[in-house]
C-alpha positions as CSV (number, residue, x, y, z in Angstrom):
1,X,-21.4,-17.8,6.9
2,X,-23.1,-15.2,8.9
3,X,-21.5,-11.8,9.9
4,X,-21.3,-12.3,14.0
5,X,-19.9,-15.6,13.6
6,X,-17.1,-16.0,16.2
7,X,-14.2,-16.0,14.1
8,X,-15.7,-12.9,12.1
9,X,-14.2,-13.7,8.9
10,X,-16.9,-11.7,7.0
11,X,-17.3,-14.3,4.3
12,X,-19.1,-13.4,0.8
13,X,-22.1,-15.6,0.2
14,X,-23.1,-16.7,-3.1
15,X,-26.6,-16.6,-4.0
16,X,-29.2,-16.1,-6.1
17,X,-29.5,-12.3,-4.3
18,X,-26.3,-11.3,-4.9
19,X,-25.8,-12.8,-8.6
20,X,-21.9,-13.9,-7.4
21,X,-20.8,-15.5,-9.6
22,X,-18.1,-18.8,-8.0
23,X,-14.4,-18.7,-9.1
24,X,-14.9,-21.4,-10.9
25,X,-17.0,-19.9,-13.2
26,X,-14.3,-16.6,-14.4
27,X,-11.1,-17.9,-13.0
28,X,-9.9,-18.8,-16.3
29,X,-11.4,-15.6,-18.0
30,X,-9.4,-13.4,-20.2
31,X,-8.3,-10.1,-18.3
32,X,-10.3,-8.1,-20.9
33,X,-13.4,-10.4,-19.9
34,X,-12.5,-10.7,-16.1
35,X,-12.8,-6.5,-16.5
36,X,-16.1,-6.8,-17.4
37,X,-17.6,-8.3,-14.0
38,X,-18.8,-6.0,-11.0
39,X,-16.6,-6.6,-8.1
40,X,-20.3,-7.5,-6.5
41,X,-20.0,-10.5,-8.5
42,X,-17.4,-12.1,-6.9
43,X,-18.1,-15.1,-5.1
44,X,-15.4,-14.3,-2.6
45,X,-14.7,-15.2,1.3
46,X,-12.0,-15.2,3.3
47,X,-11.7,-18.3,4.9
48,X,-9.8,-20.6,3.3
49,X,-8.3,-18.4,1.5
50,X,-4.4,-17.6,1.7
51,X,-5.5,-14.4,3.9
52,X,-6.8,-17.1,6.2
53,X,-3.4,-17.8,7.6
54,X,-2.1,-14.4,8.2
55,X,-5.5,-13.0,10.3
56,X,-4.6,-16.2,12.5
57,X,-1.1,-14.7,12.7
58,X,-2.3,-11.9,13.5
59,X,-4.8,-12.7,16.0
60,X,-1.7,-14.6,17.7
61,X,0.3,-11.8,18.0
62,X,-2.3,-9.7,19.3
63,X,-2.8,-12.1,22.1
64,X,0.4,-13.0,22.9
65,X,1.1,-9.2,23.0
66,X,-1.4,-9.2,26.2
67,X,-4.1,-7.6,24.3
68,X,-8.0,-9.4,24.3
69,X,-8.6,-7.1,21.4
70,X,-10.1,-9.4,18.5
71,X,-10.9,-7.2,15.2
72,X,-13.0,-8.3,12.5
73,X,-12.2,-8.5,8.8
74,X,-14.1,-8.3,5.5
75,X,-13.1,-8.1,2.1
76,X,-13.7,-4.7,0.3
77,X,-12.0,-3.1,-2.9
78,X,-8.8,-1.7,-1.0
79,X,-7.2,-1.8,2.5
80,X,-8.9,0.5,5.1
81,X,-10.1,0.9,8.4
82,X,-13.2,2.8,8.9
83,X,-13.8,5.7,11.3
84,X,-15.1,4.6,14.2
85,X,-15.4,0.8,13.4
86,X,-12.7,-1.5,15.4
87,X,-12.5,-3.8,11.5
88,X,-10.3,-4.6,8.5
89,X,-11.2,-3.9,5.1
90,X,-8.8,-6.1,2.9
91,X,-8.7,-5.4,-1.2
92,X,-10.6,-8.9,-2.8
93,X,-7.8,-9.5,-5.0
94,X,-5.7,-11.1,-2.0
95,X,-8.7,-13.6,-1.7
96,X,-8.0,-15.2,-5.0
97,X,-4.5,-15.7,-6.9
98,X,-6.6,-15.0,-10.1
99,X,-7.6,-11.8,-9.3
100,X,-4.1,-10.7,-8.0
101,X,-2.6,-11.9,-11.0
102,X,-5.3,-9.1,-12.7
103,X,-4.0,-6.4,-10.1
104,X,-0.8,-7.1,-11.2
105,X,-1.6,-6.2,-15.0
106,X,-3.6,-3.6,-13.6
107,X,-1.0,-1.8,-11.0
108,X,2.0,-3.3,-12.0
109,X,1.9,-4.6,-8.4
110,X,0.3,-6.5,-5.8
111,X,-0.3,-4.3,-2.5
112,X,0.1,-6.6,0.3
113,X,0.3,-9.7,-2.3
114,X,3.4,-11.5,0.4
115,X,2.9,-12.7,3.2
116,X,5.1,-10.4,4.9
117,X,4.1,-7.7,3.3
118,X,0.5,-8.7,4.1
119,X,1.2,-9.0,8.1
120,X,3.3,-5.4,7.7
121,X,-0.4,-4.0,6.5
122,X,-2.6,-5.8,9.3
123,X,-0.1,-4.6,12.1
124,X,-0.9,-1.5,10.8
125,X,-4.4,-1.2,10.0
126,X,-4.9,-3.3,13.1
127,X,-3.6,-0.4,14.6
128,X,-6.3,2.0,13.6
129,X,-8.9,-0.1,14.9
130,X,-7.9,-1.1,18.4
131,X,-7.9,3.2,17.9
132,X,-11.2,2.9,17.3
133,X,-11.9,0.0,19.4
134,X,-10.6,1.9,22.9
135,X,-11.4,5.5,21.3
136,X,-7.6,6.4,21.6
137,X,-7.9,9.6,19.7
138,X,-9.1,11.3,22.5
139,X,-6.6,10.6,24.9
140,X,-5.1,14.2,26.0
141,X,-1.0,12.2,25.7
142,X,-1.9,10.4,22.5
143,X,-3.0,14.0,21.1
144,X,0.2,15.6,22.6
145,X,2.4,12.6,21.0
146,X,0.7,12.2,17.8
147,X,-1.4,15.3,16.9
148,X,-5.0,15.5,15.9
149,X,-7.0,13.2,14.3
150,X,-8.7,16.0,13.2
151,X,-6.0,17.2,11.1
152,X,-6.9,17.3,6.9
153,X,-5.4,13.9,5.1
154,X,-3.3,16.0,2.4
155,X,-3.1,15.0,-1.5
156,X,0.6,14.4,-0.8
157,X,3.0,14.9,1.5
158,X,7.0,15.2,1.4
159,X,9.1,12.6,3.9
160,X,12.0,13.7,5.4
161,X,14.1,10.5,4.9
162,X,16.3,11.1,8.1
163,X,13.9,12.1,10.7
164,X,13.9,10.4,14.0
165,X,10.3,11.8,14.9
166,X,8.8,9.0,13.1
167,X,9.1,4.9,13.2
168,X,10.1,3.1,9.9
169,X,7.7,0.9,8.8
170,X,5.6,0.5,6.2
171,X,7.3,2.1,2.8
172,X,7.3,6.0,1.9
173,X,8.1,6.9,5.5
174,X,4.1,6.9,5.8
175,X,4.4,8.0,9.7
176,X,4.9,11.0,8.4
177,X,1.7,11.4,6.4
178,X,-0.9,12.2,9.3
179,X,-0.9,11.8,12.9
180,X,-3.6,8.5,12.8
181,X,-1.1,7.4,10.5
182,X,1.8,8.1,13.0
183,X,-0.1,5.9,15.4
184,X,-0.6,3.1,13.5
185,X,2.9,3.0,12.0
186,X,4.0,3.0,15.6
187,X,1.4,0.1,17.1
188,X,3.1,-2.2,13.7
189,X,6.4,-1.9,15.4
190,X,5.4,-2.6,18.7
191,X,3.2,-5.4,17.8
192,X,5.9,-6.9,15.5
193,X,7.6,-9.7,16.7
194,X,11.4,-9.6,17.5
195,X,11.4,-5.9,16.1
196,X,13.6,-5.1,18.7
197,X,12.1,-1.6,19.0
198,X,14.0,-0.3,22.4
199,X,17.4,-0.7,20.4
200,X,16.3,-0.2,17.1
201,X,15.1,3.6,18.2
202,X,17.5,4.3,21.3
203,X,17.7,7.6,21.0
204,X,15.3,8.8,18.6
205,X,12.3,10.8,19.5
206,X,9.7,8.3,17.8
207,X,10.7,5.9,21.1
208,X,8.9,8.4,23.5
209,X,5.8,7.0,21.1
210,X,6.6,3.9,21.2
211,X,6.8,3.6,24.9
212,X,3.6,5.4,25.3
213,X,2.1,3.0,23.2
214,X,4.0,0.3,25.3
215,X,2.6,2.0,28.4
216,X,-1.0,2.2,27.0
217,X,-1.7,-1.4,25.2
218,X,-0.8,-2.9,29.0
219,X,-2.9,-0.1,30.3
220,X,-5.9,-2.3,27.9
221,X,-4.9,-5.6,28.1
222,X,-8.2,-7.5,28.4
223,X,-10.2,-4.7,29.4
224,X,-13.5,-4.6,27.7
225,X,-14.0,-2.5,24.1
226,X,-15.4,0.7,24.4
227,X,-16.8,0.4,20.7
228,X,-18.0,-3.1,19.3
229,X,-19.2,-2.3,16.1
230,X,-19.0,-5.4,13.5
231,X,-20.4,-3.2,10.4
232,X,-18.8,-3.2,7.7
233,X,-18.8,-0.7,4.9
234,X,-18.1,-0.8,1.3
235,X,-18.1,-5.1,1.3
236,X,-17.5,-6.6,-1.5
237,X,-21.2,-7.3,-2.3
238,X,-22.6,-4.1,-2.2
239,X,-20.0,-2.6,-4.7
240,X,-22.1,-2.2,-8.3
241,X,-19.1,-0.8,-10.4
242,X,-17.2,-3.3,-12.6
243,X,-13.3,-4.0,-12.4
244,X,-12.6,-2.1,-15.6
245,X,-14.2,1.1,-14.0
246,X,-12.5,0.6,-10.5
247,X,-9.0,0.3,-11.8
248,X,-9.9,3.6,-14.2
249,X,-10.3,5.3,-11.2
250,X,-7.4,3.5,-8.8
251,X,-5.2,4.7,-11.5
252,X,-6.2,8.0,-11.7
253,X,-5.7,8.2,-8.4
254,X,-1.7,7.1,-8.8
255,X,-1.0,9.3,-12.2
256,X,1.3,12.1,-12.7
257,X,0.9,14.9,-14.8
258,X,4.3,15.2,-17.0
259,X,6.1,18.4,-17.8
260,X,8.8,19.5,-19.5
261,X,11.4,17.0,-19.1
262,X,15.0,18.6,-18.8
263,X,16.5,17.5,-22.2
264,X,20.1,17.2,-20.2
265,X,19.4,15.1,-17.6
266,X,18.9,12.3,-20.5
267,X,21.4,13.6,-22.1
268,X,23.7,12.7,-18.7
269,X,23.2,8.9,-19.8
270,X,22.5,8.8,-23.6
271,X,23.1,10.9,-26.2
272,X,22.2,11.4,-30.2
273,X,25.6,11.8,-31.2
274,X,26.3,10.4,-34.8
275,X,29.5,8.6,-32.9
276,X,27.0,6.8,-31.0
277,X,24.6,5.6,-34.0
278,X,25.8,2.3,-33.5
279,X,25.1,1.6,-29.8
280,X,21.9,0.2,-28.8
281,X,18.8,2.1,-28.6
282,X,18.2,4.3,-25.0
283,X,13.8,3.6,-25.5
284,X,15.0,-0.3,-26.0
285,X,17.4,-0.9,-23.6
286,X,14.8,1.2,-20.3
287,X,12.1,-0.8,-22.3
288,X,14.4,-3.9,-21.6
289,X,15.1,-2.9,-17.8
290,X,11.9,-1.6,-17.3
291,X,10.5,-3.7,-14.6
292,X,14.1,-4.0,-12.8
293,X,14.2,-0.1,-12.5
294,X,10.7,0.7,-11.4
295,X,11.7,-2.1,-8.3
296,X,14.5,-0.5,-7.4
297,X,13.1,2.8,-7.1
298,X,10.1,1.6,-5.5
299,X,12.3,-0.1,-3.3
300,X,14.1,3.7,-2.6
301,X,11.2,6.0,-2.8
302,X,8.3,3.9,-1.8
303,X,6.6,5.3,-4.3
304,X,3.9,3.7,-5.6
305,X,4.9,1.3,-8.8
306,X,2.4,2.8,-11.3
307,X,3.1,6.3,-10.9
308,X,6.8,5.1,-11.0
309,X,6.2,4.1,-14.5
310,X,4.4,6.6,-15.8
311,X,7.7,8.4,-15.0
312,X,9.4,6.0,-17.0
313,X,7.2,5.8,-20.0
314,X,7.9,9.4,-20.5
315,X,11.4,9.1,-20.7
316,X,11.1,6.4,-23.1
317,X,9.0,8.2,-24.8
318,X,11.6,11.9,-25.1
319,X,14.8,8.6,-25.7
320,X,12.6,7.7,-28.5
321,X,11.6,11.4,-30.0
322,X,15.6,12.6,-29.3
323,X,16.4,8.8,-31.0
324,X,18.7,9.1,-27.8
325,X,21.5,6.0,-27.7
326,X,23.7,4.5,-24.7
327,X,26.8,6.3,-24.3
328,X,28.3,4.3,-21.6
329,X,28.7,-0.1,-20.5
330,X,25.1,-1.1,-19.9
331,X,25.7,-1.6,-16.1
332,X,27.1,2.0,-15.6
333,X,24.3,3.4,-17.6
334,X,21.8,0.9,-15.0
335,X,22.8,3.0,-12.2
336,X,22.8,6.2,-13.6
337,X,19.4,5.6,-14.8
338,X,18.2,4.5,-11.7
339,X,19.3,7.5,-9.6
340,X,18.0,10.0,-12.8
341,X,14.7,8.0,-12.5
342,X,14.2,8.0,-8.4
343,X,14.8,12.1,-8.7
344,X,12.3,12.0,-11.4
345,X,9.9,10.5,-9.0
346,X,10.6,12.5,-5.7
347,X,10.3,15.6,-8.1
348,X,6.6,14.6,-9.0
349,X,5.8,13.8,-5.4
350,X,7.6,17.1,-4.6
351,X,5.5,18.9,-6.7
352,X,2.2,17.9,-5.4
353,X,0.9,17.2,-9.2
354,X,0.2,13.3,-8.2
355,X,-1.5,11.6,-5.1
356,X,0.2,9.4,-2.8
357,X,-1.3,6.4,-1.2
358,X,-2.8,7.2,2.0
């Protein structure tokens, strides 16, 4: 598949230059042996793969929107949208249920790995290139609405939950984040289908953006693109590191630095008490609930699930030094938990000691 075909899908040949290897060939690997490959070595396209369907979707929406804007995908190590490029970068993993199964045991997660969640992503990304497409940034409104594109990406940043400057969309309030990121946020909701957005933000100050955005997608329609640029940086095959190294450093990325954890707030839901030497064990039981916890505060926070339960795995780790037992019915101590554990979280993000998806 060449690059400028029409429906720029931005395949990944295999070949004899590139050394990719087919899925055939490490689809039933071990993860330890999967690890080992270089993400180069991925025989890897996008068509006919479950992405397939949600670009068309996509595409759909954007026409039936009134827009002639068409952006092109390839298939990269995470989700981004270069400066200056009116394109997609989508993480490989989503191009082969093998190698989201691996993210999975990786991340504890699957970025984008639904198909709603997938289409919440494009809407947004999608958003950043018809940016770059129509060189929005530069637009004196869009500056006077959104801020400056110049303004420094932070490490982290703090959401207010209850603001009405911003539009919901993706999770973590991510609006909020940087003023390119308030613009895309904003283009998702407009582009979404049935969102509704004239009622769902009556009232709020984030509608102003939205019916500027409103204003200036008719303003483009089917007007020619001012950029055209089909390049597309970091593909898959000109990445050299292997997938053990690249999760190393998406993970590092994600971690938290623990401190001192506040022996009472455990001690709130548990407690070492000999009356209590009978009850089950507080390390087993969040062992147990575990992946049901780090959900629901995902779910709350928006936090990213890894650095989630790194949180967790400390507590577990002080339930299991204190030898910390439950104190209360299992559902009761549940909720407590999960409230202890999603301020445990918004402390660390808080604090600025981890970094935040941007």
């Amino acid at each position: 598949m060449t690059l400028d075909r029409p429906d720029d899908l931005g395949a990944s040949p295999a070949g004899p230059a590139s050394r990719a290897l087919p899925a055939e060939v490490w689809e039933s690997w071990t993860d330890e042996k999967l690890l080992e490959l270089r993400l180069c070595a991925l025989a890897l396209k996008i068509e006919g793969s479950a992405l397939e369907p949600s670009i068309a979707l996509l595409r759909r929406e954007l026409q039936a929107s009134g827009l002639g804007f068409r952006p092109h995908f390839w298939l990269s190590d995470e989700w981004f949208t270069p400066d200056g490029i009116p394109g997609i970068a989508i993480p490989f993993y989503l191009a082969h249920p093998r190698l989201a199964r691996l993210e999975q045991s990786q991340m504890l997660e699957v970025e984008g790995g639904t198909p709603e969640w997938c289409m919440r992503i494009l809407r947004h990304e999608a958003g950043h290139a018809i940016e770059n497409a129509y060189r929005l940034r530069r637009r004196r409104q869009r500056i006077r609405l959104f801020g400056k594109s110049s303004a420094p990406y932070p490490d982290h940043y703090e959401p207010r939950r209850y603001s009405k400057r911003y539009v919901v969309h993706l999770e973590g309030r991510y609006a909020q984040s940087h003023p390119d990121e308030d613009f895309a946020e904003t283009f998702a909701v407009w582009l979404t289908p049935g969102s509704d957005w004239r009622v769902r933000y009556a009232g709020w100050p984030a509608l102003h953006k939205l019916e500027y955005v409103d204003r200036l997608m008719r303003e483009i329609g089917h007007s020619p693109q001012l950029v055209r640029s089909r390049r597309r940086p970091d593909a898959l095959p000109s990445l050299r590191q292997r997938l053990r190294e690249h999760y190393a450093r998406k993970r590092r990325h994600y971690r938290v630095d623990v401190d001192d954890f506040d022996q009472r707030d455990l001690q709130r839901v548990f407690s070492s008490d000999a009356a209590y030497a009978g009850n089950p064990s507080a390390a087993a039981f969040l062992a147990r609930h575990r992946q049901e916890l780090r959900r629901r505060v995902r779910r709350f926070t928006g936090e990213y699930a890894y650095t989630i339960d790194q949180v967790l795995a400390d507590m577990i780790d002080r339930c299991r030094t204190q030898k910390l037992r439950l104190i209360a019915a299992e559902a009761d101590a549940k909720l407590d938990l999960g409230v202890l554990l999603a301020a445990r979280t918004l402390k660390y993000r808080h604090s600025g000691r981890h970094r935040v998806p941007l």
